[in-house]
N, CA, C and O atoms as a printed pandas DataFrame, in Angstrom:
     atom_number atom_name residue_name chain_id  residue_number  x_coord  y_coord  z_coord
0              1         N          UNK        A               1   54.232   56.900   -0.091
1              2        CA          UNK        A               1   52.951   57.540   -0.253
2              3         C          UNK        A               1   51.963   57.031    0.798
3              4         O          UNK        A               1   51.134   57.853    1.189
4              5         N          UNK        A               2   51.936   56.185    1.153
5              6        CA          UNK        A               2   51.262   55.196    2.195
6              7         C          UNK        A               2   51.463   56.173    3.454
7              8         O          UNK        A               2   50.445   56.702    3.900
8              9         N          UNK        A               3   52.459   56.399    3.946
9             10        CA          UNK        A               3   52.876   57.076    4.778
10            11         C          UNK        A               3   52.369   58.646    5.018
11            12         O          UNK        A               3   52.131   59.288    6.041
12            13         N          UNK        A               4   52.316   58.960    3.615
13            14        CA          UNK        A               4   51.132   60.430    3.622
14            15         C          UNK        A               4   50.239   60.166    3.412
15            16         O          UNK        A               4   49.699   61.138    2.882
16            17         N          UNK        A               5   49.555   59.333    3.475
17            18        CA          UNK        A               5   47.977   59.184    3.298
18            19         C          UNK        A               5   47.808   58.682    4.654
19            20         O          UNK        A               5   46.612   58.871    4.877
20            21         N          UNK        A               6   48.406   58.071    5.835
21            22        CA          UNK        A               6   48.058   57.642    7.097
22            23         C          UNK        A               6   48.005   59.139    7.956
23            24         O          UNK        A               6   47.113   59.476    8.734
24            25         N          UNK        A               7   49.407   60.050    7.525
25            26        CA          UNK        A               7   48.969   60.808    8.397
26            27         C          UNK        A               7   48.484   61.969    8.030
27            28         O          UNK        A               7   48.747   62.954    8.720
28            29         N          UNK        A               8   47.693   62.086    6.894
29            30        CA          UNK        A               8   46.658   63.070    6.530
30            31         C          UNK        A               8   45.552   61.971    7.360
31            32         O          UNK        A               8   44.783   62.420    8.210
32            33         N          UNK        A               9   45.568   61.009    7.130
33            34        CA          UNK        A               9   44.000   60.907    8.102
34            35         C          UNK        A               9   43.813   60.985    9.570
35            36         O          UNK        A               9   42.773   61.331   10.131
36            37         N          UNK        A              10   45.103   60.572   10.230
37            38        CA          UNK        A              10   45.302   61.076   11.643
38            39         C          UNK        A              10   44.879   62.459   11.440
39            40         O          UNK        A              10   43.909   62.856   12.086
40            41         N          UNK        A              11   45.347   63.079   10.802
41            42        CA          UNK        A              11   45.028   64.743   10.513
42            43         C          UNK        A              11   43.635   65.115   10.862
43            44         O          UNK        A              11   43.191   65.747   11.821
44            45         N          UNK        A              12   43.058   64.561    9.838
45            46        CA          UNK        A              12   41.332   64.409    9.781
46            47         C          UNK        A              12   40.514   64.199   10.945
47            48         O          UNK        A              12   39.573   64.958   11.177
48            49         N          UNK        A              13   40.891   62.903   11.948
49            50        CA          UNK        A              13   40.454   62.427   12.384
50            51         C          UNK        A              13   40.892   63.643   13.986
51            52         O          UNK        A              13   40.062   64.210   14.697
52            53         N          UNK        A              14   42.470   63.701   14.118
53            54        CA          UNK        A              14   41.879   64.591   15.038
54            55         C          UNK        A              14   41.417   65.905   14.589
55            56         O          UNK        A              14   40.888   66.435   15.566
56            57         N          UNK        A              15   41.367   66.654   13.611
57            58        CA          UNK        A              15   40.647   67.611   13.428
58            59         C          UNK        A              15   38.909   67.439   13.737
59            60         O          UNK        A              15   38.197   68.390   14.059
60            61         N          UNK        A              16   38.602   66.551   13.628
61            62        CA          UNK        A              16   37.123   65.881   13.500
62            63         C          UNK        A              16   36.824   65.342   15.358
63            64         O          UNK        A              16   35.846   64.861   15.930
64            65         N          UNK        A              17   37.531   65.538   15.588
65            66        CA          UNK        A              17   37.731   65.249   17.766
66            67         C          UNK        A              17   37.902   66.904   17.600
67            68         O          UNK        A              17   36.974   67.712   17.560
68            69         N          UNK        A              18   38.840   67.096   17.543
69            70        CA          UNK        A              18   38.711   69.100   17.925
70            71         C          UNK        A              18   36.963   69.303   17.734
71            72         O          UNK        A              18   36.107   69.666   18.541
72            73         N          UNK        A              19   36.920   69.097   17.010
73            74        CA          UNK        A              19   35.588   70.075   15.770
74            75         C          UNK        A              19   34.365   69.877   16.993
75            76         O          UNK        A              19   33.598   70.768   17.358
76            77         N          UNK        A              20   34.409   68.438   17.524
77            78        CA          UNK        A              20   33.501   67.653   18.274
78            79         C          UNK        A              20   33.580   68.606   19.735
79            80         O          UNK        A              20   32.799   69.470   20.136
80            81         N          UNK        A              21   34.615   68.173   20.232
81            82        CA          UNK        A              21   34.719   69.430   21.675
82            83         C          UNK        A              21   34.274   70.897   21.258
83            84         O          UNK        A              21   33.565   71.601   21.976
84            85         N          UNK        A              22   34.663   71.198   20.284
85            86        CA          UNK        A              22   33.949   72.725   20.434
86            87         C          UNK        A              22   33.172   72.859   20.298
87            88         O          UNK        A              22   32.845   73.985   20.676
88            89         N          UNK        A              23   32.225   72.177   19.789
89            90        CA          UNK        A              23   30.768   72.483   18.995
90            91         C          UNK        A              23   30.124   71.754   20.280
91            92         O          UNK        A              23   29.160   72.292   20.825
92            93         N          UNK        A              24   30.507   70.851   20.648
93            94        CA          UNK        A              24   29.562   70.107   21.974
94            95         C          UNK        A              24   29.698   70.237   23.581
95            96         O          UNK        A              24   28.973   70.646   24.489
96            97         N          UNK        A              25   31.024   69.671   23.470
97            98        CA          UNK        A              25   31.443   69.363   24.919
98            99         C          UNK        A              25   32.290   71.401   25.389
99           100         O          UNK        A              25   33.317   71.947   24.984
100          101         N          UNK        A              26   31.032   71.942   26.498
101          102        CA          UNK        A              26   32.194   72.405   26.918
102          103         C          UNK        A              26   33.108   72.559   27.754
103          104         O          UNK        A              26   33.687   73.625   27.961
104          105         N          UNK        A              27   33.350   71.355   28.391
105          106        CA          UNK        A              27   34.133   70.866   29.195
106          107         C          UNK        A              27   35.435   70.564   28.490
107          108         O          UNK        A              27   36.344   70.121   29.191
108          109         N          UNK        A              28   35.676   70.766   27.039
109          110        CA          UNK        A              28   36.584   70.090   26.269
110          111         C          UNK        A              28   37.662   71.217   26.089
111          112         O          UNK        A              28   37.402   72.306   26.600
112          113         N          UNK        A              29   38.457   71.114   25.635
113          114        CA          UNK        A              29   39.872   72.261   25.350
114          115         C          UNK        A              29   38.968   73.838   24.303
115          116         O          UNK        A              29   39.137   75.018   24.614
116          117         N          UNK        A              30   38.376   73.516   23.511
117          118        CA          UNK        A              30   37.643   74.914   23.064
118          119         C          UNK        A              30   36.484   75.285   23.671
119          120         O          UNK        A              30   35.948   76.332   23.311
120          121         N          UNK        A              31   35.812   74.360   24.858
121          122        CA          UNK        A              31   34.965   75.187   25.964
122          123         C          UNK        A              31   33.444   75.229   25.332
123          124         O          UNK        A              31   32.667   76.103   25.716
124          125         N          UNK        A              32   33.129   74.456   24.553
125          126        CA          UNK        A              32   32.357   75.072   23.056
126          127         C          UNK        A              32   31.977   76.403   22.742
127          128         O          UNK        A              32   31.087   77.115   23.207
128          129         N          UNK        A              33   32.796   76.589   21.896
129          130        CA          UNK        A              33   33.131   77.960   21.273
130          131         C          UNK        A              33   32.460   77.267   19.580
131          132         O          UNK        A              33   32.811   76.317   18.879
132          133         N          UNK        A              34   31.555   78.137   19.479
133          134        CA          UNK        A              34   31.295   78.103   17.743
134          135         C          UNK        A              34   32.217   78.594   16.685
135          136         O          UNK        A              34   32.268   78.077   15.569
136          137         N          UNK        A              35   32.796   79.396   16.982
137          138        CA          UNK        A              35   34.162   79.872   15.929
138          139         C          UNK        A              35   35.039   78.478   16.316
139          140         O          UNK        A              35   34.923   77.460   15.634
140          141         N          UNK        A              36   35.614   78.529   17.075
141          142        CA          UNK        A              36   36.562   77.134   17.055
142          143         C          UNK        A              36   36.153   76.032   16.228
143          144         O          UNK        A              36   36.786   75.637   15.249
144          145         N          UNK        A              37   35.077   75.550   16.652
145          146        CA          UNK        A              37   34.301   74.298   15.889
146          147         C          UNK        A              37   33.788   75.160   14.031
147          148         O          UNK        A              37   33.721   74.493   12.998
148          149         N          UNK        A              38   33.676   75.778   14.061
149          150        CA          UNK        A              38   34.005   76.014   12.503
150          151         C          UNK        A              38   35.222   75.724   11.517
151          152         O          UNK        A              38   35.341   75.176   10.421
152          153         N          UNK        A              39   36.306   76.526   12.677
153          154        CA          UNK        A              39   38.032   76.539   12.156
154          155         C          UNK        A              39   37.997   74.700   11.957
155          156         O          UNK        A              39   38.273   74.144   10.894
156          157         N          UNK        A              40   37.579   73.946   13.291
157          158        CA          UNK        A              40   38.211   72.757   13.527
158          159         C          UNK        A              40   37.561   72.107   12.231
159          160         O          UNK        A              40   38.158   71.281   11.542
160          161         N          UNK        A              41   36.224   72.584   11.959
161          162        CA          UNK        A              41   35.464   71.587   10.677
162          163         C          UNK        A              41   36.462   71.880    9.620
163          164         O          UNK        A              41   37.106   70.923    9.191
164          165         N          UNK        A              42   36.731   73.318    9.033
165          166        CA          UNK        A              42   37.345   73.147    7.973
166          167         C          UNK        A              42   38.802   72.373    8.005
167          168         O          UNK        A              42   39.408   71.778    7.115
168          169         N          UNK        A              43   38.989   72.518    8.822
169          170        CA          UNK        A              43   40.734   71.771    9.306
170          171         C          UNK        A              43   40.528   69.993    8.992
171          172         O          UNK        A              43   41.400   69.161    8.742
172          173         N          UNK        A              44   39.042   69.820    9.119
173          174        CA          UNK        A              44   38.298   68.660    8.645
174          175         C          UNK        A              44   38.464   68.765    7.351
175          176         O          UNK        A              44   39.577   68.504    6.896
176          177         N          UNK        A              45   37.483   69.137    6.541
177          178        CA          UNK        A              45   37.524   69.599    5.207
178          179         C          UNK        A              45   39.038   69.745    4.260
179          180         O          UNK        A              45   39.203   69.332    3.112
180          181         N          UNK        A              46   39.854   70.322    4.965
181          182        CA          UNK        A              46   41.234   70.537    4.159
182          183         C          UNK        A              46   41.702   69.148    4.736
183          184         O          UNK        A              46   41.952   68.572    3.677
184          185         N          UNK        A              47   41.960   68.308    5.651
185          186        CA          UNK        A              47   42.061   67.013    5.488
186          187         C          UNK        A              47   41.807   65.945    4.878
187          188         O          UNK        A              47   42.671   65.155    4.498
188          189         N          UNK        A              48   40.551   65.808    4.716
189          190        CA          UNK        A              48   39.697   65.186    3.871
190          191         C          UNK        A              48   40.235   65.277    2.556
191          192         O          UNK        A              48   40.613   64.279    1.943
192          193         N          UNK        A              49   40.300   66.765    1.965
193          194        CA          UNK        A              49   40.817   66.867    0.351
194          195         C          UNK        A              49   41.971   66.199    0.239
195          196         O          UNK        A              49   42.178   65.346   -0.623
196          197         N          UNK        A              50   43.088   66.691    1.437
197          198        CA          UNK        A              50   44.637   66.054    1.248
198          199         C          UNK        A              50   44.616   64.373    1.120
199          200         O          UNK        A              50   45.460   63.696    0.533
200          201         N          UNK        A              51   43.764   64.025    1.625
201          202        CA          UNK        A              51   43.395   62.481    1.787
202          203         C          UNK        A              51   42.744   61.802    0.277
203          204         O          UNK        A              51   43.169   60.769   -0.241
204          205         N          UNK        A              52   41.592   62.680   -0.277
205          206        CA          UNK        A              52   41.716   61.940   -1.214
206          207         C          UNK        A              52   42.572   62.919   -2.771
207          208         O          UNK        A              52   42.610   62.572   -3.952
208          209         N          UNK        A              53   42.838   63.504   -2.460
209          210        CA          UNK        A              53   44.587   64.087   -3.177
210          211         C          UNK        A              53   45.520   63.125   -3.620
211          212         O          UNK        A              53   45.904   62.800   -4.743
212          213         N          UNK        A              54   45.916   62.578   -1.984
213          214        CA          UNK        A              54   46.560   61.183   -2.034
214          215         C          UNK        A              54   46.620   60.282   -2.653
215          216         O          UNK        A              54   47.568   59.776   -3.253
216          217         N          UNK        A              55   45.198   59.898   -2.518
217          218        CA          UNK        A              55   44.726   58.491   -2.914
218          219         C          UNK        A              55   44.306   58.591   -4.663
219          220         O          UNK        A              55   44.064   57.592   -5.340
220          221         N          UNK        A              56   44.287   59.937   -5.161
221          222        CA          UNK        A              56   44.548   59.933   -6.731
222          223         C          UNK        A              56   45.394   59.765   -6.915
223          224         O          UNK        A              56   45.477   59.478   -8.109
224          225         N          UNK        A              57   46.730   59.725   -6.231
225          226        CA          UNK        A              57   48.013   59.549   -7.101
226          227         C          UNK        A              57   48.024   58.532   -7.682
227          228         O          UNK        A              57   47.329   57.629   -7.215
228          229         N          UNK        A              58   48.906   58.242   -9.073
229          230        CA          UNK        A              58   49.104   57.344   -9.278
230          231         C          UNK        A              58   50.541   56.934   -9.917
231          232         O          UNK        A              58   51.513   57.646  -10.168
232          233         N          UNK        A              59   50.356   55.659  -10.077
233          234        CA          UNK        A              59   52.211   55.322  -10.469
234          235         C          UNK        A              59   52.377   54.968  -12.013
235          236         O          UNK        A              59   51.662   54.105  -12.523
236          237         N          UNK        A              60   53.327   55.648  -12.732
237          238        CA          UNK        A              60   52.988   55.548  -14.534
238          239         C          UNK        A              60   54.330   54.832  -14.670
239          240         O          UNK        A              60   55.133   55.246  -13.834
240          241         N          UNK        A              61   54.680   54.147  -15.251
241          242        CA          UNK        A              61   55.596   53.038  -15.343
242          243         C          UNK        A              61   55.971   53.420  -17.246
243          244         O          UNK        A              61   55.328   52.956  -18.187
244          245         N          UNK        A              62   57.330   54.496  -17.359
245          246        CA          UNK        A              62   57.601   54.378  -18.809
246          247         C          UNK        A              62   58.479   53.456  -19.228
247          248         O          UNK        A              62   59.523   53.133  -18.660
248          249         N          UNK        A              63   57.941   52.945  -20.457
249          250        CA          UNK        A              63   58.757   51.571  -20.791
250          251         C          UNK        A              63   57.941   51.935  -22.255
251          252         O          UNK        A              63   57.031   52.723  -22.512
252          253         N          UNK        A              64   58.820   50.847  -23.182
253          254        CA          UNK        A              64   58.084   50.905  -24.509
254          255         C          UNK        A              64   57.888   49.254  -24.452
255          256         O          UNK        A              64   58.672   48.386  -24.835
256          257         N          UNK        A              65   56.761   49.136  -23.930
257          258        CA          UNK        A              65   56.425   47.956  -24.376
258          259         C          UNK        A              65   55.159   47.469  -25.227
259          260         O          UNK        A              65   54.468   48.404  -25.632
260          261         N          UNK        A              66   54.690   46.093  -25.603
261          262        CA          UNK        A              66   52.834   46.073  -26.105
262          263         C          UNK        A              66   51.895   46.682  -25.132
263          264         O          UNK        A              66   51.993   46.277  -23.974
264          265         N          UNK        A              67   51.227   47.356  -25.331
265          266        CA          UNK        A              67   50.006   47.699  -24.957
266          267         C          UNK        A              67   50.557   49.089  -24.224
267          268         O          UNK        A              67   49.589   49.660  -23.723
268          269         N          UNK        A              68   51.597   49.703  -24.034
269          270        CA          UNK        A              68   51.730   51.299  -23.453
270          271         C          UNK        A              68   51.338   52.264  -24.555
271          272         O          UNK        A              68   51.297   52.085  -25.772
272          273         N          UNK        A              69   51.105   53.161  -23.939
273          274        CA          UNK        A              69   50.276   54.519  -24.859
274          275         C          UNK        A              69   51.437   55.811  -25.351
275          276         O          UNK        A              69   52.441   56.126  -24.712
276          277         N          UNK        A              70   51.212   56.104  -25.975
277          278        CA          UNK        A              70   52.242   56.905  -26.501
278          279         C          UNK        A              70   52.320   58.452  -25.566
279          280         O          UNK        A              70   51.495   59.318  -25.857
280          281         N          UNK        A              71   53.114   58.665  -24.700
281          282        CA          UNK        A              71   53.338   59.842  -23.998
282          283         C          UNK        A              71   52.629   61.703  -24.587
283          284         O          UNK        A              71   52.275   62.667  -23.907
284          285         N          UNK        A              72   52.686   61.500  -26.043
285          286        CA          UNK        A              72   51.601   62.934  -27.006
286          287         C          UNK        A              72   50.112   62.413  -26.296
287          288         O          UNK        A              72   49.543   63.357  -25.747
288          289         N          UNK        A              73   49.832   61.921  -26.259
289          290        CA          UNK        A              73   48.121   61.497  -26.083
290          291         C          UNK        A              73   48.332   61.338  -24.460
291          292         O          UNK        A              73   47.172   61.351  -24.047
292          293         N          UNK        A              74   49.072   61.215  -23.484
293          294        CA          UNK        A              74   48.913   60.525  -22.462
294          295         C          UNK        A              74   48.246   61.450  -21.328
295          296         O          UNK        A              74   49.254   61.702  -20.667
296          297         N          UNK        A              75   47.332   62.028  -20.766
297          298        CA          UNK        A              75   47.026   62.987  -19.560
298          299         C          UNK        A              75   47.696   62.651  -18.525
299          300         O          UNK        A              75   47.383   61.703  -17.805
300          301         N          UNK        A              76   48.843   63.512  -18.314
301          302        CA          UNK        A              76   49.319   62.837  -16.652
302          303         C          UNK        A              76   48.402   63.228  -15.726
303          304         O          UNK        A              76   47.838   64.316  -15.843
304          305         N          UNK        A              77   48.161   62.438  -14.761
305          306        CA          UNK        A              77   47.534   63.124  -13.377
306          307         C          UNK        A              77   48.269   64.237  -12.472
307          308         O          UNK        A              77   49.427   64.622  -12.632
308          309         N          UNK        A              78   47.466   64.626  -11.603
309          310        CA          UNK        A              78   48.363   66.128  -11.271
310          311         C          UNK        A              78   49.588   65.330  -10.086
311          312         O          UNK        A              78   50.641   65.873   -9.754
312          313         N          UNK        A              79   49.203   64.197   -9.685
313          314        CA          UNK        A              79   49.943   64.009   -8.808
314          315         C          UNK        A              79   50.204   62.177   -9.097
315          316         O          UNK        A              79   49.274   61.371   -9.129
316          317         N          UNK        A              80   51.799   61.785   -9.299
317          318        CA          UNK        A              80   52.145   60.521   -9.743
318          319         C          UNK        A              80   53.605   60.167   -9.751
319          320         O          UNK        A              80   54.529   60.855  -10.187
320          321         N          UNK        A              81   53.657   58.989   -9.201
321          322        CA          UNK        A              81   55.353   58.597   -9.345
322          323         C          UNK        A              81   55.510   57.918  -10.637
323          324         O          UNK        A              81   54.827   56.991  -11.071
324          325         N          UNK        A              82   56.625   58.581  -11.259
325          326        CA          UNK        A              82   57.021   57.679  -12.653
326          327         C          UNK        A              82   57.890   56.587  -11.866
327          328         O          UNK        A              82   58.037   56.522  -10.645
328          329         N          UNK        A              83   58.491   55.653  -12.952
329          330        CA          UNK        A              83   59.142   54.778  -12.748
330          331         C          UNK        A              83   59.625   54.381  -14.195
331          332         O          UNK        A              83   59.195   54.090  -15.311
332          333         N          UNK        A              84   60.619   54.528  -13.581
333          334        CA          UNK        A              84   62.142   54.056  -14.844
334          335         C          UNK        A              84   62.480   52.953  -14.991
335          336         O          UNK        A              84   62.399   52.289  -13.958
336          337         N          UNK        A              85   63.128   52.020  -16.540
337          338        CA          UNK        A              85   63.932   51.013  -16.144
338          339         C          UNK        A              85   65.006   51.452  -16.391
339          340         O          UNK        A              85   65.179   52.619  -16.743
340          341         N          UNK        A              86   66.325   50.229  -16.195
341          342        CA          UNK        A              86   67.357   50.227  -16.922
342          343         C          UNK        A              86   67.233   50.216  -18.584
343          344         O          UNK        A              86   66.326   49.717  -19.250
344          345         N          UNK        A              87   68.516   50.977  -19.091
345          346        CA          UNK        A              87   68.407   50.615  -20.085
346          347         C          UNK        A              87   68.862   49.142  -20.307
347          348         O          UNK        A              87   69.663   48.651  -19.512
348          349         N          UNK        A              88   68.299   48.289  -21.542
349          350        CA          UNK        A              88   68.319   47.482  -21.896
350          351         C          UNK        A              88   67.266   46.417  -21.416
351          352         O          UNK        A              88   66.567   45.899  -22.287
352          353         N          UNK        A              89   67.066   45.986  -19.892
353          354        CA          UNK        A              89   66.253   45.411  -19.088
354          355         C          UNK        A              89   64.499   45.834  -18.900
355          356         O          UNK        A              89   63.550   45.093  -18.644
356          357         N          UNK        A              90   64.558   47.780  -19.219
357          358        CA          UNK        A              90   63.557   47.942  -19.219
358          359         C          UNK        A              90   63.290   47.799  -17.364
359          360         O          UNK        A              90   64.048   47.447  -16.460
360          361         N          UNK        A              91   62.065   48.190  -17.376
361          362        CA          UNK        A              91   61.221   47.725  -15.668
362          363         C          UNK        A              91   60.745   46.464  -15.755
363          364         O          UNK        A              91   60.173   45.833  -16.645
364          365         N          UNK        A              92   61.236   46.124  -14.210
365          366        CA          UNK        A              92   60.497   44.338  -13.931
366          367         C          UNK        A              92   59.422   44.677  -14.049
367          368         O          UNK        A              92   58.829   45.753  -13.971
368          369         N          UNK        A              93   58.920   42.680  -14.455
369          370        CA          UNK        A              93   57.567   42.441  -14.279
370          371         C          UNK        A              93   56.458   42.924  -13.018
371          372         O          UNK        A              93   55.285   43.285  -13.111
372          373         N          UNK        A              94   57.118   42.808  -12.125
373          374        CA          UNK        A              94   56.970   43.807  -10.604
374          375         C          UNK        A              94   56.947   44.892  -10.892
375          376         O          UNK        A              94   55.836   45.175  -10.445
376          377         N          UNK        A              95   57.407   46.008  -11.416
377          378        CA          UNK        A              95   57.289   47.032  -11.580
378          379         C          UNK        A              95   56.148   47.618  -12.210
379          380         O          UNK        A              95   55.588   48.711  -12.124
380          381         N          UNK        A              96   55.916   46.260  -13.065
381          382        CA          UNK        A              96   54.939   46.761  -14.347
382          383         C          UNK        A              96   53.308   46.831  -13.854
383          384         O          UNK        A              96   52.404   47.638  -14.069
384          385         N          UNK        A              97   53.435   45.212  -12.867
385          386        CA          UNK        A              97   52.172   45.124  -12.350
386          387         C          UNK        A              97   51.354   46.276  -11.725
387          388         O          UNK        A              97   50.214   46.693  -11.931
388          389         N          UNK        A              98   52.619   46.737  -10.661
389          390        CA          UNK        A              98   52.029   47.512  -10.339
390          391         C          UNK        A              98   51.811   49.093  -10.315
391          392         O          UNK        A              98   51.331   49.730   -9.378
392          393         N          UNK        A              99   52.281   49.616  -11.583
393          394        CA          UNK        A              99   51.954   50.440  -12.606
394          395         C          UNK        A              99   50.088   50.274  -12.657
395          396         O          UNK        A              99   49.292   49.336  -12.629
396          397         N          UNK        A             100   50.017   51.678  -12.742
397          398        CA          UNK        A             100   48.739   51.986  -12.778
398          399         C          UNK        A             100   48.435   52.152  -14.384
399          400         O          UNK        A             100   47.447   51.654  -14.925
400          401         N          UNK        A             101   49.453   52.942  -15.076
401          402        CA          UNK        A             101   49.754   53.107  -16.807
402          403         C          UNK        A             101   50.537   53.056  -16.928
403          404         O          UNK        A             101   51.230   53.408  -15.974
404          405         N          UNK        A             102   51.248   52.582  -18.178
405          406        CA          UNK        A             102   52.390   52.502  -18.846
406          407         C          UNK        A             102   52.545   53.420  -20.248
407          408         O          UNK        A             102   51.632   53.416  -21.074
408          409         N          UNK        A             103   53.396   53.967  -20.391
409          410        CA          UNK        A             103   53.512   55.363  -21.218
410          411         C          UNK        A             103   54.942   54.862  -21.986
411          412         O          UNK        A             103   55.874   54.128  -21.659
412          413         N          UNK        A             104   54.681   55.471  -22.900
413          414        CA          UNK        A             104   56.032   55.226  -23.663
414          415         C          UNK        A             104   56.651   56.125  -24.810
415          416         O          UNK        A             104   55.901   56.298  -25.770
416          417         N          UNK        A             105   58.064   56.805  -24.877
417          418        CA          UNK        A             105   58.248   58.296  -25.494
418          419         C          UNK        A             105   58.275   57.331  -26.982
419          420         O          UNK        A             105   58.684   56.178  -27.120
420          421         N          UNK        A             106   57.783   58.107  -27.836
421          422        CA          UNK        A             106   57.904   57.939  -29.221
422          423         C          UNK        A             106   58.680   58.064  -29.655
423          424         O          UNK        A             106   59.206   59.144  -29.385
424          425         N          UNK        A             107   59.441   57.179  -30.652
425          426        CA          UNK        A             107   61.021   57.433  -31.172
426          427         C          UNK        A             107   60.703   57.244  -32.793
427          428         O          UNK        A             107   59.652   56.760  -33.215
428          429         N          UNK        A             108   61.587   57.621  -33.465
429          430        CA          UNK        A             108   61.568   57.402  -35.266
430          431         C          UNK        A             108   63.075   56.820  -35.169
431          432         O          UNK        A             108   64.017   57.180  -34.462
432          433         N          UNK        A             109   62.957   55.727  -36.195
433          434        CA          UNK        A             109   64.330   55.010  -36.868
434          435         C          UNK        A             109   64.330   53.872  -36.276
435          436         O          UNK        A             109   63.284   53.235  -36.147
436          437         N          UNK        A             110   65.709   53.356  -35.743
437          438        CA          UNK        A             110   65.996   51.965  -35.336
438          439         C          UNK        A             110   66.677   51.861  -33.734
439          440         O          UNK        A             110   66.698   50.935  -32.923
440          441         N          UNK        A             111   67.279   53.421  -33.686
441          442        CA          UNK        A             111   67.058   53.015  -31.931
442          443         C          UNK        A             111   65.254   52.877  -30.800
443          444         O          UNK        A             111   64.145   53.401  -30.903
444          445         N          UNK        A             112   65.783   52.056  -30.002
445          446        CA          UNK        A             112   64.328   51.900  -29.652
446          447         C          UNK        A             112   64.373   51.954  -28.259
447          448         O          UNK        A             112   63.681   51.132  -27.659
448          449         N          UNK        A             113   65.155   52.886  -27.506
449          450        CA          UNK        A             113   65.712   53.132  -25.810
450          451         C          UNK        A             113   66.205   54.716  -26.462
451          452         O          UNK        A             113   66.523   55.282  -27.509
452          453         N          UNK        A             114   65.938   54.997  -24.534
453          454        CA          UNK        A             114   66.382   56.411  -24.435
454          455         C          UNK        A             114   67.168   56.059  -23.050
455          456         O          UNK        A             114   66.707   55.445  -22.089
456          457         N          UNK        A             115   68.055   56.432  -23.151
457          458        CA          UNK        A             115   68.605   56.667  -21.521
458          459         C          UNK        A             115   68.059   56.728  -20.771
459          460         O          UNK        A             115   67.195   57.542  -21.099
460          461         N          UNK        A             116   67.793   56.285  -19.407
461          462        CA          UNK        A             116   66.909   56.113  -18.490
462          463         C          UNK        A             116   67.136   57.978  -17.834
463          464         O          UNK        A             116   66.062   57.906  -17.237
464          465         N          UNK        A             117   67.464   58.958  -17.611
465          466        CA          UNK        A             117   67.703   60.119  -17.315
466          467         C          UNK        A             117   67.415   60.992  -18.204
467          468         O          UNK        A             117   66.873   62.028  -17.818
468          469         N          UNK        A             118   67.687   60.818  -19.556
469          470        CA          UNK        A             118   67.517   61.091  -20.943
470          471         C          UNK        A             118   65.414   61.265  -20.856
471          472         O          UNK        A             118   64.739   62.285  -20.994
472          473         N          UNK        A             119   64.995   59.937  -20.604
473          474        CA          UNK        A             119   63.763   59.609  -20.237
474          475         C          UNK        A             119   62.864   60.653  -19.521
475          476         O          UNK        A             119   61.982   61.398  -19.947
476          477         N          UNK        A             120   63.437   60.433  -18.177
477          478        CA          UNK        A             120   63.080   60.927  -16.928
478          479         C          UNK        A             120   62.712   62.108  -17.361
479          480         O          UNK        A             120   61.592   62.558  -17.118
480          481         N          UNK        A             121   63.801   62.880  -18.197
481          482        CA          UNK        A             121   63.524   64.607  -18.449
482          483         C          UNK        A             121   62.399   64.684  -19.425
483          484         O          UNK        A             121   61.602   65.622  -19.402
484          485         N          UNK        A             122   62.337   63.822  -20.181
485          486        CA          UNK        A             122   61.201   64.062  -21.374
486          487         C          UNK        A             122   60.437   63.393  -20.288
487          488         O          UNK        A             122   60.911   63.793  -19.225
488          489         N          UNK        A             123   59.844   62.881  -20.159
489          490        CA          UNK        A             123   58.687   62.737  -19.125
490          491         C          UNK        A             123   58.134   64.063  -18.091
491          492         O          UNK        A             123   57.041   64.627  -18.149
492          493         N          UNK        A             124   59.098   64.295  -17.295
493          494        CA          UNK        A             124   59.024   65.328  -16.338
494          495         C          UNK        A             124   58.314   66.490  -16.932
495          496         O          UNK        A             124   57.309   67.058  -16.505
496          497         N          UNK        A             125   59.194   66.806  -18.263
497          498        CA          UNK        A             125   58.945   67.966  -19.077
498          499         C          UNK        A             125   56.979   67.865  -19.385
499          500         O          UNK        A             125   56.095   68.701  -19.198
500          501         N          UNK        A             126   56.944   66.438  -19.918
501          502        CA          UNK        A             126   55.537   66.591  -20.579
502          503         C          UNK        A             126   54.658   66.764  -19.343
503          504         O          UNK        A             126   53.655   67.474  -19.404
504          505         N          UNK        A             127   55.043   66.077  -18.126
505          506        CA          UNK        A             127   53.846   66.511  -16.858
506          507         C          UNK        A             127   53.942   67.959  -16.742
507          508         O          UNK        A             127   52.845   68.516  -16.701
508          509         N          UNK        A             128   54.801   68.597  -16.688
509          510        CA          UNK        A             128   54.654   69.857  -16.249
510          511         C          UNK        A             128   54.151   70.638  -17.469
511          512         O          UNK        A             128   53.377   71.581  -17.302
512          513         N          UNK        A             129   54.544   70.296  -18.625
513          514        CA          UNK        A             129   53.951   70.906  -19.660
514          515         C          UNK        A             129   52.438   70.969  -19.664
515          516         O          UNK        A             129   51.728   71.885  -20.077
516          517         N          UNK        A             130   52.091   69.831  -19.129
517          518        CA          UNK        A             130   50.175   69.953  -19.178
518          519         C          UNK        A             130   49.506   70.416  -17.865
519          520         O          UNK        A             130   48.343   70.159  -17.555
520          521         N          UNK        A             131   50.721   71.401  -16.855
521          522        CA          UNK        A             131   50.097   72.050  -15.987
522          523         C          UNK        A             131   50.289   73.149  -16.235
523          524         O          UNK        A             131   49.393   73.842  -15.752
524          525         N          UNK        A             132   51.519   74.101  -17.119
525          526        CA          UNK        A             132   51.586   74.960  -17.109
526          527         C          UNK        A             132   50.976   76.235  -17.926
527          528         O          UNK        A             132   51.312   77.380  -17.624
């Protein structure tokens, strides 16, 4: 994700050098042309959004552990990496830290794990369920 958020801002940034030559310099590649330097601002603008798009993502870490929230109540964000454990092991302490939330599917009886794939799909399902 790091990696799309660097080059959405390269994005930005030269969109924001375009925007600059057209609107000012016309010695520059758009000559200053006012239509150009409009296109180039919004090319700004749709950068900018992708950038902080990005930077909402976040990482939800399902595990059933103390203090995770029960997946019925949980709002996913529109944009987020889950993260799985093994069964039995659950996700490292590493994993957990850096979990933004921790979510956890609700079970009845005495098993208290779901298959880590088993998981994945009930998860997947509920994000898309609260977009569709």
């Amino acid at each position: 994700m790091a990696g799309e958020i660097a080059s959405a801002r390269a994005d930005a940034q030269a969109a924001a050098i375009h925007a600059h030559w057209a609107a000012e310099d016309p010695s520059g590649p758009a000559g200053g042309n006012a239509q150009a330097a409009a296109l180039a601002l919004a090319a700004v603008d749709a950068a900018d959004a992708r950038v902080r798009e990005l930077e909402a993502a976040r990482v939800i870490a399902l595990d059933i552990i103390p203090g995770a929230v029960p997946i019925e109540g949980y709002a996913f964000p529109k944009r987020c990496l889950m993260l799985f454990g093994a069964e039995g092991p659950g996700l490292s302490e590493k994993a957990l830290e850096l979990a933004d939330d921790v979510v956890y599917i609700s079970q009845f009886g005495s098993v208290r794990s779901i298959n880590a794939g088993a998981a994945a799909a009930v998860a997947m399902h509920a994000w898309i369920a609260q977009r569709a």
